[in-house]
C-alpha positions in Angstrom: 134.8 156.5 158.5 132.9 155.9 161.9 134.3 153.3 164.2 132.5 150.4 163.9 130.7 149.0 166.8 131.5 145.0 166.7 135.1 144.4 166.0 135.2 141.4 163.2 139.2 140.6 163.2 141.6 138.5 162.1 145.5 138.0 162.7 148.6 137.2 161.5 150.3 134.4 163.2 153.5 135.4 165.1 154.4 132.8 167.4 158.2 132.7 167.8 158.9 130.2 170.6 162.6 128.4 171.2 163.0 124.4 171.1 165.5 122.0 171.3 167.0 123.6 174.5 167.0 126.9 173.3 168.6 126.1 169.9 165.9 126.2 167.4 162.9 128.9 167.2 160.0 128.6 165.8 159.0 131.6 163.4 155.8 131.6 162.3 155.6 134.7 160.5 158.7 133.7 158.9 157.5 130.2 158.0 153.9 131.4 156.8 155.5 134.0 154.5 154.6 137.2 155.9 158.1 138.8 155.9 158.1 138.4 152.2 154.5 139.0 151.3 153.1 141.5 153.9 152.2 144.3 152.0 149.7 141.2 150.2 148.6 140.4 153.2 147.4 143.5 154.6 145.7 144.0 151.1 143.7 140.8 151.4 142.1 142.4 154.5 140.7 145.3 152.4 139.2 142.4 149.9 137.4 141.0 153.0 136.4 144.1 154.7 138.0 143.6 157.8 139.6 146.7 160.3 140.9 144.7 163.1 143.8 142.8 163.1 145.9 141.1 165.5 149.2 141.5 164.9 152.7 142.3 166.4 156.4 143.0 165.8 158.5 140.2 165.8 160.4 140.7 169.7 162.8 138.5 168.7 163.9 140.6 165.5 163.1 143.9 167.1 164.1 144.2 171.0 168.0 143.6 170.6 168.8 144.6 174.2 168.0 146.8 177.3 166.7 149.9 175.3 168.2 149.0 172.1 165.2 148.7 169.2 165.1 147.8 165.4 162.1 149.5 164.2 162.9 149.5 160.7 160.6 146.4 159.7 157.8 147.7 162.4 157.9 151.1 161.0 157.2 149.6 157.4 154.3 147.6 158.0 152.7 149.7 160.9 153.0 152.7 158.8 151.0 150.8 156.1 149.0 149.8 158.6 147.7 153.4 159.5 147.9 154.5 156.1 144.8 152.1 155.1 143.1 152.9 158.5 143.7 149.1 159.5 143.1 149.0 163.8 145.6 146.8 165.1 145.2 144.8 168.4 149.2 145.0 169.0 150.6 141.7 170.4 153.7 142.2 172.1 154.5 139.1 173.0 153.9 136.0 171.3 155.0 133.0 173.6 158.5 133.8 173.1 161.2 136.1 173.9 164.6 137.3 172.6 167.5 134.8 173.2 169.4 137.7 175.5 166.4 137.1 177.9 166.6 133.3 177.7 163.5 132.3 179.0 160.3 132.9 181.2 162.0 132.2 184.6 164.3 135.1 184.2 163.1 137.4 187.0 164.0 140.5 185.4 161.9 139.4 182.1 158.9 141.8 183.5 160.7 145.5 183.9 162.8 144.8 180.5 159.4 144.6 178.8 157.6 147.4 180.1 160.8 149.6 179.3 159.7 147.2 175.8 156.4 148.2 175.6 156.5 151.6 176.2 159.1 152.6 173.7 156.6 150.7 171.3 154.0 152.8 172.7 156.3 156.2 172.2 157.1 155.0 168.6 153.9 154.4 167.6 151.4 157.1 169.8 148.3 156.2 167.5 147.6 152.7 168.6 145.2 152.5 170.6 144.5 148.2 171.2 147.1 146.2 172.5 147.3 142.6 174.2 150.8 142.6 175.8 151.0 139.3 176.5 149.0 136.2 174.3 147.5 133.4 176.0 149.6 134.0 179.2 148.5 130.5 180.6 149.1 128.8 177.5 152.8 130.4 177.1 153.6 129.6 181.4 151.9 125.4 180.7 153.5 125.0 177.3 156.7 126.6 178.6 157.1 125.3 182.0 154.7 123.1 182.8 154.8 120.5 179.7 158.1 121.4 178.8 157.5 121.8 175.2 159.1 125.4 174.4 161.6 128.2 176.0 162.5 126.5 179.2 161.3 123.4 178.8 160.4 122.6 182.4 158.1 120.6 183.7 157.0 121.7 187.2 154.1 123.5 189.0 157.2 125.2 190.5 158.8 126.1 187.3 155.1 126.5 185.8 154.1 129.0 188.8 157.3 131.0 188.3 156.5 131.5 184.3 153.1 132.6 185.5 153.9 135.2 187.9 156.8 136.9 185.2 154.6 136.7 182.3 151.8 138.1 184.1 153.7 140.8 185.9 154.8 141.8 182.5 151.7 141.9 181.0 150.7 144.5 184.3 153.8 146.2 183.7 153.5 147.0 180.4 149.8 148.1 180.3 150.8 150.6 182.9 153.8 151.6 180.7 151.6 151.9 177.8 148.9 154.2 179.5 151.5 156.7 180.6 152.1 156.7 176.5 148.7 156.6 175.5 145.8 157.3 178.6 143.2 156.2 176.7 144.5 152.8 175.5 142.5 149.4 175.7 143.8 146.2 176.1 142.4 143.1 174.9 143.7 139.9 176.4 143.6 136.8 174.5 143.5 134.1 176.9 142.5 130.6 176.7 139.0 129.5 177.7 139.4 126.2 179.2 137.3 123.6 180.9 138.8 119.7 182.5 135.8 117.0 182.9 136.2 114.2 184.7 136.6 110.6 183.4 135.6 108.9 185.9 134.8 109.4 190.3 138.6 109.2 191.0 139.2 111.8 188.5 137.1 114.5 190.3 139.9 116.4 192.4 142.1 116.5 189.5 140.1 118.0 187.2 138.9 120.4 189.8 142.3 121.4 190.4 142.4 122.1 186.1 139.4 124.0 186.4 140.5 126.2 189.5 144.0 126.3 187.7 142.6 127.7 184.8 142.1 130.9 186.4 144.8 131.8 187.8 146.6 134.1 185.0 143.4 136.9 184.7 142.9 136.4 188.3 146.6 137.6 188.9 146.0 140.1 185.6 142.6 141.8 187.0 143.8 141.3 190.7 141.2 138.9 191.4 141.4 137.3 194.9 142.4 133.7 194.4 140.6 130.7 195.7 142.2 129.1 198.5 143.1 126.4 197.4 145.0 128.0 194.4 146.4 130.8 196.9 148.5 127.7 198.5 149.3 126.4 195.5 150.9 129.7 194.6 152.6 130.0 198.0 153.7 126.4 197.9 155.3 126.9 194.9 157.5 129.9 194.5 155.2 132.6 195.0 155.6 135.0 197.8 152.8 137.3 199.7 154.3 140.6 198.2 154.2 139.4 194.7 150.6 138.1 195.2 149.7 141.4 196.6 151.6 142.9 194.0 148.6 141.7 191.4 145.8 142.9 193.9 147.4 146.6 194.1 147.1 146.7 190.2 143.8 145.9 189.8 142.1 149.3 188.9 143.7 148.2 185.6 140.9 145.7 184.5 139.0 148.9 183.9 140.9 149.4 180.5 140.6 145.8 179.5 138.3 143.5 177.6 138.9 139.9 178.4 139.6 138.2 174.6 139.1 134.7 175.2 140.1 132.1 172.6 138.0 128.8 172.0 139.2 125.7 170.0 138.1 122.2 169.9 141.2 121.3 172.1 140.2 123.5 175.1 137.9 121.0 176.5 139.6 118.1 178.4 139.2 114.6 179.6 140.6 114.2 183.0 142.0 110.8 184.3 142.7 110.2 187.6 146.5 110.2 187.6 146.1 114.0 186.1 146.8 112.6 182.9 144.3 114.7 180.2 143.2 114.6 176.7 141.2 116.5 174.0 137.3 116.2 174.9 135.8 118.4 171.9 133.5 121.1 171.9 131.5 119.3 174.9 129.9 122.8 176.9 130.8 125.1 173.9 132.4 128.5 173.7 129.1 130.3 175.0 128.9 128.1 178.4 132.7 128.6 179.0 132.5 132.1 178.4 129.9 132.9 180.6 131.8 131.1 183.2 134.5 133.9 182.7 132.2 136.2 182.5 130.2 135.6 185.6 133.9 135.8 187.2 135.2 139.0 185.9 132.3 140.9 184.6 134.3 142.6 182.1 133.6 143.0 178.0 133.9 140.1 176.0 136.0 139.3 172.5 136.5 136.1 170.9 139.7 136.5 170.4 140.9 133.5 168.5 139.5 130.4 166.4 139.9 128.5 164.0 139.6 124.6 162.4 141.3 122.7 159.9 139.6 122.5 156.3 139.0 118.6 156.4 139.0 116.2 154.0 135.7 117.4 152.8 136.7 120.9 152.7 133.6 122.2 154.9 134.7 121.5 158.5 136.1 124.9 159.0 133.5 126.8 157.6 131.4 124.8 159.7 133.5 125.6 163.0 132.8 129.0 162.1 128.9 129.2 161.8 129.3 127.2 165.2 131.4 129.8 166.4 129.7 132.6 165.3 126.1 130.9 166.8 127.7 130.6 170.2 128.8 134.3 170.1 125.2 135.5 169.2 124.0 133.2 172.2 126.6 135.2 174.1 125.2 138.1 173.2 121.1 136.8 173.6 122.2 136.3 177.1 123.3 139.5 178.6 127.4 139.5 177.8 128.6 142.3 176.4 130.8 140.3 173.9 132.6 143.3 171.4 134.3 141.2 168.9 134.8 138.0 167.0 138.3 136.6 165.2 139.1 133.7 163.0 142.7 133.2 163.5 144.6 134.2 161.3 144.7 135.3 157.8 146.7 132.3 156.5 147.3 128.7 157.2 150.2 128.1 159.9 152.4 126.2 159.9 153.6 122.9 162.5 150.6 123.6 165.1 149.6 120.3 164.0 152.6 119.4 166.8 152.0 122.2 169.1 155.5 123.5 167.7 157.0 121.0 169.2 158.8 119.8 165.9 160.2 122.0 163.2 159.0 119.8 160.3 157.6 122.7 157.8 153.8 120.9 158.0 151.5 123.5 156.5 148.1 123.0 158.5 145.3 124.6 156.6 143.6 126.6 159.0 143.3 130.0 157.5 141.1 132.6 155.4 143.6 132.2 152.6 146.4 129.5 152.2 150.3 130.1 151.8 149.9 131.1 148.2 147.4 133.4 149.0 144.5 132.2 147.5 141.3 132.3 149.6 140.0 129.3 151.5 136.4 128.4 151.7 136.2 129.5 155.0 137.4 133.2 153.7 134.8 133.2 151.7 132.3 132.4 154.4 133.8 134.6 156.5 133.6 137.5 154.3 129.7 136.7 153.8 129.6 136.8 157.3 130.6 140.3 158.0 128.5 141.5 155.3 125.6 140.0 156.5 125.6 141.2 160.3 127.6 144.3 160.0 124.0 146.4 159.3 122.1 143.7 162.1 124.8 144.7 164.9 126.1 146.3 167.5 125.8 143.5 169.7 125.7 146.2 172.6 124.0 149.3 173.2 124.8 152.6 171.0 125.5 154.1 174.4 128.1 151.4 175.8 130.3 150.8 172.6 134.1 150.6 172.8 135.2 153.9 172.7 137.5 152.5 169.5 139.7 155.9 167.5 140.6 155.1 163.7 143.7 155.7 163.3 143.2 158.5 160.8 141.2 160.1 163.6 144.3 160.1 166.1 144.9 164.1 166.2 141.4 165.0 166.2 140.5 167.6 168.8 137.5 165.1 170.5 140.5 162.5 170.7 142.8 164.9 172.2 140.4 166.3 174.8 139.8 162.5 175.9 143.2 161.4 176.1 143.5 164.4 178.1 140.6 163.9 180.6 142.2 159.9 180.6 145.2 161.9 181.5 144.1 163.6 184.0 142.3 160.4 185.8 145.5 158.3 185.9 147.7 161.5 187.6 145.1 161.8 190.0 145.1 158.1 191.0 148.5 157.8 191.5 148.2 161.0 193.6 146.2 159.3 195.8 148.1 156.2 196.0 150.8 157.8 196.8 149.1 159.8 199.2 149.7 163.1 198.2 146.0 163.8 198.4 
């Protein structure tokens, strides 16, 4: 089978953050199900057509120590995975870590996961798609800056020094990964965000949101920060080597496509004290999008959606014909957008609180519910793909993601790539280290 061109995905859930001071974690695939019915769930993705899925280990289950691994429940579902020519989009981390790390201020959280990453990588040499780290500004606020999960500080020192380990990781890690696998692609998923202002007095606030909002694919694609945020990031923790740490990485962007998530929550109401609320869907995942775009001019996903199924049953299968009509205006105007997910396969469970409280709510957001049995927005999703799959790519023939099935991992025009990829990354680090 050819690679498609336009990567229609969906996920598992896998958030596994700590509360209650570290006592309790929250496992989503554990509460949705998965670890019982997985082999169910990857067959409902054959019943809706679908060849991208985001998904990862569980760390928490699977990195025990400093180079000490339990594949056994990875090696199951990934090698099922491959046998049915599924193309994951591996997520490392989900907003949590094991309890031997404790927590995102651990300064030696970054290293431990590259070592992480690439022993995934060696395990498992025919994925190709990976994002690292998810939402790596939502995991540092939520973490650090709220003080919801892990840490549970709330500081834009403690919030700065999540940031700058979480993203260093990520860097880490996809440098790990390419020595593994030269041709690999990352896709971060990353919150799109926008902060309006109530009133006048809430103007510099919610510019600071909006320069804030930045800051963790700035540091990721070694984007030179604005200066206001460049003091913010000295004032708080952050040193001039670890800043220039992120610029001397940046040739990495070129192996990345910025997945950006959109939900009706990432549009804020600013008040002047800072305080901030939910605003809806008031500029729309196309306008916020472009706004990244015009920033980092890289290939677009949308890497995560999704809306409750209302009281009426048709609110989610509304979100998604608005979703999917912003990512054709995407398209219409120039952005080389690649993909499109609903996230995730099955309802979740507790996001109604932000998994702040472990109270078993079951919030029906998915393509299918707990039991399995498809949701209405399945059903529309489904006729989605099978409508545009024939009217796509939504980019030219000659600029598609250069995507390998995995049943195509040994072929020889995969090989010869991986090699020329190879060969490009042994003669950059020549040169930076000045052997040439």
């Amino acid at each position: 089978m050819a690679a498609p061109w336009f990567m229609f995905a969906t996920g598992i859930e896998n958030s596994y953050p700590t509360i209650n001071n570290g006592r309790t974690r929250i496992d989503e695939m554990e509460k949705c199900g998965h670890y019982t019915h997985w082999r169910t769930d990857f067959e409902l993705l054959q019943d809706l057509d679908i060849q991208f899925l985001r998904y990862g280990p569980p760390i928490h289950k699977t990195w025990l120590g400093p180079e000490r691994y339990d594949w056994e429940f990875s090696d199951l579902t990934f090698g099922h995975l491959k046998h049915c020519d599924t193309v994951p989009i591996v997520d490392l981390c989900h907003f949590g870590v094991p309890d031997w790390i404790g927590d995102f201020q651990n300064p030696d959280f970054p290293e431990l996961f590259a070592d992480y990453a690439r022993a995934f990588a060696s395990r498992f040499p025919w994925v190709q798609l990976y994002t690292p780290v998810n939402e790596m500004f939502i995991c540092a606020t939520f973490s650090a800056y709220y003080g919801w999960w892990n840490e549970q500080l709330a500081s834009d020192r403690a919030f700065v020094t999540a940031l700058k380990h979480i993203v260093r990781a990520n860097v880490l890690a996809m440098a790990a990964i390419l020595d593994v696998r030269p041709d690999a692609i990352f896709v971060q998923s990353e919150s799109s965000e926008y902060f309006h202002a109530e009133d006048p007095k809430a103007i510099k606030p919610a510019e600071l949101g909006n320069a804030r909002r930045f800051l963790s694919l700035d540091l990721n694609y070694g984007h030179p920060v604005s200066s206001g945020m460049y003091e913010y990031l000295m004032d708080n923790g952050m040193t001039r080597e670890e800043y220039h740490f992120f610029l001397r990485h940046s040739p990495l962007r070129h192996h990345c496509i910025m997945g950006n998530d959109y939900y009706v929550t990432n549009e804020h109401r600013v008040a002047a004290d800072g305080r901030s609320w939910a605003a809806g869907d008031v500029f729309g995942y196309d306008d916020i999008t472009r706004q990244y775009f015009e920033r980092y001019k890289l290939p677009v996903m949308h890497t995560e959606t999704n809306m409750n199924e209302g009281p009426n049953g048709d609110e989610a299968v509304h979100w998604l014909w608005k979703q999917w009509a912003n990512v054709l205006r995407v398209r219409n105007t120039g952005v080389p957008i690649v993909g499109f997910t609903w996230y995730s396969l099955t309802d979740q469970v507790d996001w109604d609180t932000a998994l702040r409280e472990d109270r078993g709510n079951v919030n029906p957001l998915g393509l299918y519910d707990l039991d399995r049995n498809m949701r209405a927005v399945g059903r529309a999703y489904k006729d989605l793909i099978r409508s545009w799959s024939d009217v796509l790519p939504a980019q030219s023939v000659c600029l598609n993601v250069p995507i390998v099935l995995p049943s195509e991992t040994d072929e020889p025009f995969v090989q010869r790539r991986r090699d020329r990829m190879r060969r490009y990354h042994e003669a950059r680090h020549q040169r930076r280290s000045g052997e040439v």
